[in-house]
N, C-alpha and C positions, 0 to 999 in steps of 0.2 A: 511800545506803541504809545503813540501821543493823546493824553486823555480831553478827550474833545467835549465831554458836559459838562465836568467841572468849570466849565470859564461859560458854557452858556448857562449856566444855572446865575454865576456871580454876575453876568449882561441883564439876567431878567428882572434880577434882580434891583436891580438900577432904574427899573419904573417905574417911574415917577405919575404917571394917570394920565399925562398929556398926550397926545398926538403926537406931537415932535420927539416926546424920547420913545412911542411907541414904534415911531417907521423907523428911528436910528437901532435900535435895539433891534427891527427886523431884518433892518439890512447886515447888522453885526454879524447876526444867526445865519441869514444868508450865505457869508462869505464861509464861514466855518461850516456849513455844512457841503458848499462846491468843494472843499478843499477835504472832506473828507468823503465824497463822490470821486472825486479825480485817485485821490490815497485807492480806493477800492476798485476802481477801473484798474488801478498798475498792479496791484496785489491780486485780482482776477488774473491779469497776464502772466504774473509769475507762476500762481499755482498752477494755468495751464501749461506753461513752458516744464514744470515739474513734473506735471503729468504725463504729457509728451517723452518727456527724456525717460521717465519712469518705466512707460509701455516698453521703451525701445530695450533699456537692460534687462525689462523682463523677458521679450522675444529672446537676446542674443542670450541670456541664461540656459531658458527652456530650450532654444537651439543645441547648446553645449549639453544641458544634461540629455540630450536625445541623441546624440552623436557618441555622449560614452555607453546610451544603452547598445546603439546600433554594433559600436564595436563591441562590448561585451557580446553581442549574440553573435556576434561571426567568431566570439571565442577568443578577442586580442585580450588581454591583460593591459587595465588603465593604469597608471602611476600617478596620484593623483600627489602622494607626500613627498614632499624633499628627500626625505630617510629609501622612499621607497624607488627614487627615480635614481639616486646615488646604487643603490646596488643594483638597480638591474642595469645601466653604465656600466657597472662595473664588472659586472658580470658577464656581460656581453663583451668588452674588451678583454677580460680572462680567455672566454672561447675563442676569441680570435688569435689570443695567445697560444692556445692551446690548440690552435686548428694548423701551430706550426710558420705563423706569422709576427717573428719577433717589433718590427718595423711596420706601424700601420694607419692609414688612417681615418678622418671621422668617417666619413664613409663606411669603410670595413666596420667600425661599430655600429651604425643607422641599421648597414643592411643585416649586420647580426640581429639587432634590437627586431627586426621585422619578421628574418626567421624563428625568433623565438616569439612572435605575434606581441611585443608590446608596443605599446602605445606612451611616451612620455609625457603624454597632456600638456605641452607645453608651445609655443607660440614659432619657437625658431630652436628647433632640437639642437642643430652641430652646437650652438651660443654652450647650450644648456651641457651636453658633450665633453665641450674642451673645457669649461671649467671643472669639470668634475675631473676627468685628466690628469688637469695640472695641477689641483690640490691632492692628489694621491700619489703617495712617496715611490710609488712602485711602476710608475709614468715619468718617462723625461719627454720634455716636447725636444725634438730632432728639429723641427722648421713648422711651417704655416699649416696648421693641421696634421702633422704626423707625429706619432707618440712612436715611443721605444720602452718594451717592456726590459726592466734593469734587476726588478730580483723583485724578492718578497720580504714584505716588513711587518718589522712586527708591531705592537699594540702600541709600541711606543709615538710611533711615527718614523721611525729610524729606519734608513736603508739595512738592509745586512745584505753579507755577503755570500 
C-alpha cells in the first residue's frame, strides 16, 4: 500500500508563512487525500465482494457437512479419502464379480456401491468409477464403460494367471 503522509508531511513542510503557499499546500493535501478516499471506497468493495463470496462457501460447506451427517444417519458410509473411495470401487466391482458377472458395467458398480449403502462423496461418481477401473490391473475396459474382470494380481501390479 502506498504511504500517503510521508509526502504530506514533506508538502507541509514547504510552508513558507504566506498565503499562496498555504492554499497551494492545501489543495496539494486535497488531492492526496481524494485519492486516498476513492483507494478506500474500492478496497470497501472488494472486502465486501470477499465477504459475499465468503458467506456463500461457507453456506455450500456447512451444506455438504450436513448432507454427510444426514447420510451417515440413514447409516450410508461416506468416503471422504482417495485410499478409502479406491477400495470400496473396488470392492464393489469384486462383488459384482463375484455375484457371477465377469463383463460389467459402471452401472453394475454405482448400484453395488448403493447396496452396500456408500456414498463416494464425490461430484460425478461413474468419472471417479472408471478411473479407478482402469488403473487396476485386474480390469480391462472391453468398451465405453464396460470392465472385464481378467484375474488377480498380485502386489506387484502384475497380471498373473
Amino acid at each position: 500500500m502506498k504511504d500517503r503522509v510521508a509526502p504530506v508531511i514533506k508538502i507541509v513542510a514547504e510552508f513558507d508563512g504566506t498565503l499562496k503557499s498555504a492554499n497551494k499546500i492545501f489543495d496539494q493535501i486535497g488531492i492526496i487525500r481524494r485519492e486516498v478516499e476513492q483507494e478506500i471506497i474500492a478496497l470497501t468493495k472488494d472486502v465486501n465482494a470477499i465477504e459475499g463470496l465468503t458467506e456463500y462457501i461457507l453456506a455450500k460447506r456447512n451444506e455438504l457437512a450436513h448432507n454427510k451427517i444426514v447420510l451417515k444417519q440413514r447409516g450410508e458410509l461416506v468416503m471422504t479419502s482417495k485410499r478409502e473411495r479406491v477400495d470400496a470401487v473396488l470392492n464393489a466391482a469384486l462383488a459384482v464379480v463375484g455375484d457371477g458377472i465377469p463383463i460389467f458395467g459402471i452401472k453394475d458398480v454405482r448400484h453395488q456401491l448403493e447396496k452396500m449403502r456408500i456414498d463416494l462423496d464425490v461430484s460425478y461418481p461413474p468419472a471417479v468409477i472408471a478411473t479407478i477401473l482402469a488403473a487396476d490391473k485386474r480390469f480391462k475396459k472391453t468398451n465405453t464403460g464396460l470392465y472385464e474382470y481378467i484375474g488377480k494380481s498380485n502386489k506387484g501390479g502384475k497380471k498373473t494367471k
